[in-house]
C-alpha positions in Angstrom: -14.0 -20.5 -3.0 -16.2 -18.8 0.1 -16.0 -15.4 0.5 -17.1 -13.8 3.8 -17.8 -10.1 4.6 -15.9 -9.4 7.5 -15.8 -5.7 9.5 -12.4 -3.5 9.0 -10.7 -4.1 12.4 -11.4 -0.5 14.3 -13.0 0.9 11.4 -17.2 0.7 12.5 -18.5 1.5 9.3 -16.4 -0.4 7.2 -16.7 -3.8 5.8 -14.4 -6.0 3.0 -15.0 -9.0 1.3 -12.2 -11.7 1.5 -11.8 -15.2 0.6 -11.3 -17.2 3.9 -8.9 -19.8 2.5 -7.5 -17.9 -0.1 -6.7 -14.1 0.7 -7.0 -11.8 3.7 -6.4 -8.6 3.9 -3.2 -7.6 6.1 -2.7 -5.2 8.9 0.5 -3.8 6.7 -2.0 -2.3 4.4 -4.4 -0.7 7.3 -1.7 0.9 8.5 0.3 2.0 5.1 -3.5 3.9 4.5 -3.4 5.1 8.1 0.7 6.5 7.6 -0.2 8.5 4.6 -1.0 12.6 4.1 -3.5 13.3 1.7 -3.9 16.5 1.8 -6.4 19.0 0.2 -4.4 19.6 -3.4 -4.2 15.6 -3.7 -7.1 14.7 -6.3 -5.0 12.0 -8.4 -4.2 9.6 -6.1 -3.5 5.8 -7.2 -3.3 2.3 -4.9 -1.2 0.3 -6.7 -1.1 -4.1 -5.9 -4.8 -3.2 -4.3 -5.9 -6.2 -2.9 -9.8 -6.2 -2.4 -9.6 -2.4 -1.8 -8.1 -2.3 2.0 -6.3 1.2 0.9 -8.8 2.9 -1.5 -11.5 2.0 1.5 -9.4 3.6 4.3 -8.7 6.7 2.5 -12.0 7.9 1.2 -13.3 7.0 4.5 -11.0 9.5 5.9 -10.5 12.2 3.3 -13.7 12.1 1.0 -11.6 11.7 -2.1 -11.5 9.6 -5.3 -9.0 6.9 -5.7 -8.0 4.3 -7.9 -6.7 0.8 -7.4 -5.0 -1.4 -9.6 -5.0 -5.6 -9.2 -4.1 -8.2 -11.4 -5.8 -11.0 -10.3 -9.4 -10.9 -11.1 -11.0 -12.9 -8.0 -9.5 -10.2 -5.4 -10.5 -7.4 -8.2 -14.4 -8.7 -8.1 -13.6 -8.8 -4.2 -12.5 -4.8 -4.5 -15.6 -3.6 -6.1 -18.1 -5.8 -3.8 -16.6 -4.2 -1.0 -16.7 -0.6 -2.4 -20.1 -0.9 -3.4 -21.2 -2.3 0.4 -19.5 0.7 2.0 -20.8 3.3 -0.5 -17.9 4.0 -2.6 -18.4 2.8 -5.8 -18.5 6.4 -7.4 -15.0 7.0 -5.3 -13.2 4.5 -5.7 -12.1 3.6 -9.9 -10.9 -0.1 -10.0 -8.6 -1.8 -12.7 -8.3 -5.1 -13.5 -4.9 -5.5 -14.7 -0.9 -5.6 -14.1 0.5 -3.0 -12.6 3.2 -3.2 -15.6 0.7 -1.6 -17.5 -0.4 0.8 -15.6 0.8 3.2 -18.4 -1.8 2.4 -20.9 -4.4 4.1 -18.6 -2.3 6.9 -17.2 -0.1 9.3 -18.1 3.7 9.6 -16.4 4.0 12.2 -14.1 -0.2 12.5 -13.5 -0.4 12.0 -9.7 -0.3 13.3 -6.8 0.2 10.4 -4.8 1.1 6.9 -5.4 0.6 4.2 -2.6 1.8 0.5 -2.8 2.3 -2.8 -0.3 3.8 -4.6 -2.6 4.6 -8.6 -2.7 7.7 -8.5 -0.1 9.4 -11.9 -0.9 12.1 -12.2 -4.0 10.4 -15.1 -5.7 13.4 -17.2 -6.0 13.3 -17.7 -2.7 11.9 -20.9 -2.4 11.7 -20.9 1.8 8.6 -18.8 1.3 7.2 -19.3 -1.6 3.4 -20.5 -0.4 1.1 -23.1 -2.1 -2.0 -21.0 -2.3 -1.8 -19.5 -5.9 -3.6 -16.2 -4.6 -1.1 -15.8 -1.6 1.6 -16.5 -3.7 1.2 -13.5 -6.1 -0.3 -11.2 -3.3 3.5 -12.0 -0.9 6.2 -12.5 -3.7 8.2 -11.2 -6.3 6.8 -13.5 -9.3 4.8 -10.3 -11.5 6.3 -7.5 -10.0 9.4 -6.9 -8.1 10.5 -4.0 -5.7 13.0 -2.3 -8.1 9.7 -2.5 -10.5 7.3 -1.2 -8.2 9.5 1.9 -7.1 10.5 2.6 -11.1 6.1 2.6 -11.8 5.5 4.9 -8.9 8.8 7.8 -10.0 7.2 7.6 -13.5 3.7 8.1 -11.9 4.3 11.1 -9.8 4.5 14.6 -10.8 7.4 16.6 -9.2 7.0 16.6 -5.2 4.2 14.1 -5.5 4.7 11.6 -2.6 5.3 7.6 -2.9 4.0 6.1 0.3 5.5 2.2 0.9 4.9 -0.7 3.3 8.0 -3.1 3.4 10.3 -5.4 5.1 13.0 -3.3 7.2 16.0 -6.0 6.0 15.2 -4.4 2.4 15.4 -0.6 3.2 18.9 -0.4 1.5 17.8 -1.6 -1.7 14.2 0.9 -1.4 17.1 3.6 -1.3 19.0 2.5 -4.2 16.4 2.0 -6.6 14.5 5.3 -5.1 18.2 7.3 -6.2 17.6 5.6 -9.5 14.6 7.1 -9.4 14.4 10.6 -8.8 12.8 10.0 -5.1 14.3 11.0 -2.0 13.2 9.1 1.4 11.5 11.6 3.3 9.8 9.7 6.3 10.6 6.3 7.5 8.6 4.8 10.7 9.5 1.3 11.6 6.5 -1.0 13.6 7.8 -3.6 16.1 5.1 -6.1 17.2 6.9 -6.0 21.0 9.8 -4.4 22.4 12.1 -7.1 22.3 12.2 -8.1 18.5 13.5 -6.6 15.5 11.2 -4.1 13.6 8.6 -6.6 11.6 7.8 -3.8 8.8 9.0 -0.1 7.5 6.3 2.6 6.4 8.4 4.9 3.8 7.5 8.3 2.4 9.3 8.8 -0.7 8.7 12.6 -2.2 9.7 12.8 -6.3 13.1 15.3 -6.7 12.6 15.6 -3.0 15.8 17.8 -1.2 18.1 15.4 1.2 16.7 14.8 4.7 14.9 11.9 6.1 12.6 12.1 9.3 12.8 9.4 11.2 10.1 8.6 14.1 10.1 6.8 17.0 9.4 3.1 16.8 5.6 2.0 17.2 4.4 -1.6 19.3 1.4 -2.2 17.5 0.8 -5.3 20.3 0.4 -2.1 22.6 -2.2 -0.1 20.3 -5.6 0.0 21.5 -6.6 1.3 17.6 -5.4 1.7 14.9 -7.0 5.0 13.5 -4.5 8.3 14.0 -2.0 5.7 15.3 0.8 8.1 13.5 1.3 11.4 15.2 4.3 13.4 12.8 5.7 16.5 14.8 7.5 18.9 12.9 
């Protein structure tokens, strides 16, 4: 399968390697990386469903600091460290080659700071969207992983007041705040991204804080179609 190096969207210095038929990286993670606070006390920080590194590649660019990335299929893995060593970050950015079910045989519960995810978004037994590519397929739905899954891995993860940061479809917020009360996680931030006025929101950003207090923050909608950039798109006020 070809893989092309392609240039990160705004991002001048900063180049991923993708397979053009098989697996593209997607705006949703670009602007997950862009949505999250890492701040100067965040030194264990974990990307989990990586990709080929979109996440990992945005953050150190912008903070400096190590991160890790899990993937379980190996093609995008090989495509994760190609791109961190063409951008310089193969000494920041610690990649695993495995399910994210088993996450816990390299890390200890309650060991980070922050935990970031864009998870497969599509409940696998629904056949309407299931897609043929076998790469695509695992990357958009719910066949290794499922969302209940991915929010259990990332309470276990976090040490107490560390942050979960989530990309997701709006139409499954109420289960994100189910299985997050199972969890020990309390919504703290939620920012919903509209591609134009007129339509429903097309994704959610979610900030999830471990034995968090009550109280959700919720920002005013964003029209990507109208951003001129990407970087610093999200401006919090207090």
């Amino acid at each position: 399968m070809k893989k092309s190096l392609n240039w990160l969207f705004d991002y001048p210095d900063l180049q991923l390697y993708q397979y053009e038929e098989g697996f593209k990286f997607s705006l949703d993670s670009i602007l997950l990386a862009e949505f999250a606070e890492i701040r100067k006390k965040d030194n264990n920080i974990i990307d989990l469903c990586t990709g080929n590194g979109v996440i990992p590649t945005i953050l150190n660019y912008k903070y400096q600091k190590k991160i890790i990335g899990i993937e379980k299929q190996e093609e995008i893995y090989n495509l994760a460290k190609l791109s961190a060593e063409k951008n310089n970050m193969k000494e920041k950015i610690e990649l695993i080659c495995d399910d994210v079910n088993n996450v816990f045989n390299y890390f200890s519960k309650e060991s980070f700071d922050v935990v970031l995810c864009n998870p497969p978004y599509f409940p696998y037994h629904n056949l309407k969207y299931v897609n043929d590519n076998e790469f695509k397929k695992i990357a958009r739905h719910e066949i290794y992983v499922n969302l209940k899954g991915i929010i259990k891995i990332a309470g276990e993860l976090l040490r107490e007041k560390g942050r979960f940061y989530l990309v997701h479809l709006p139409e499954r917020i109420e289960e994100i705040a189910v299985y997050a009360h199972e969890n020990q996680l309390a919504i703290k931030e939620l920012q919903f991204i509209y591609a134009k006025d007129d339509r429903l929101a097309t994704i959610v950003l979610v900030t999830l804080m471990k034995k968090g207090k009550f109280g959700t923050k919720v920002y005013p909608p964003i029209d990507i179609s109208k951003a001129k950039t990407y970087q610093n798109l999200f401006k919090r006020g207090d």
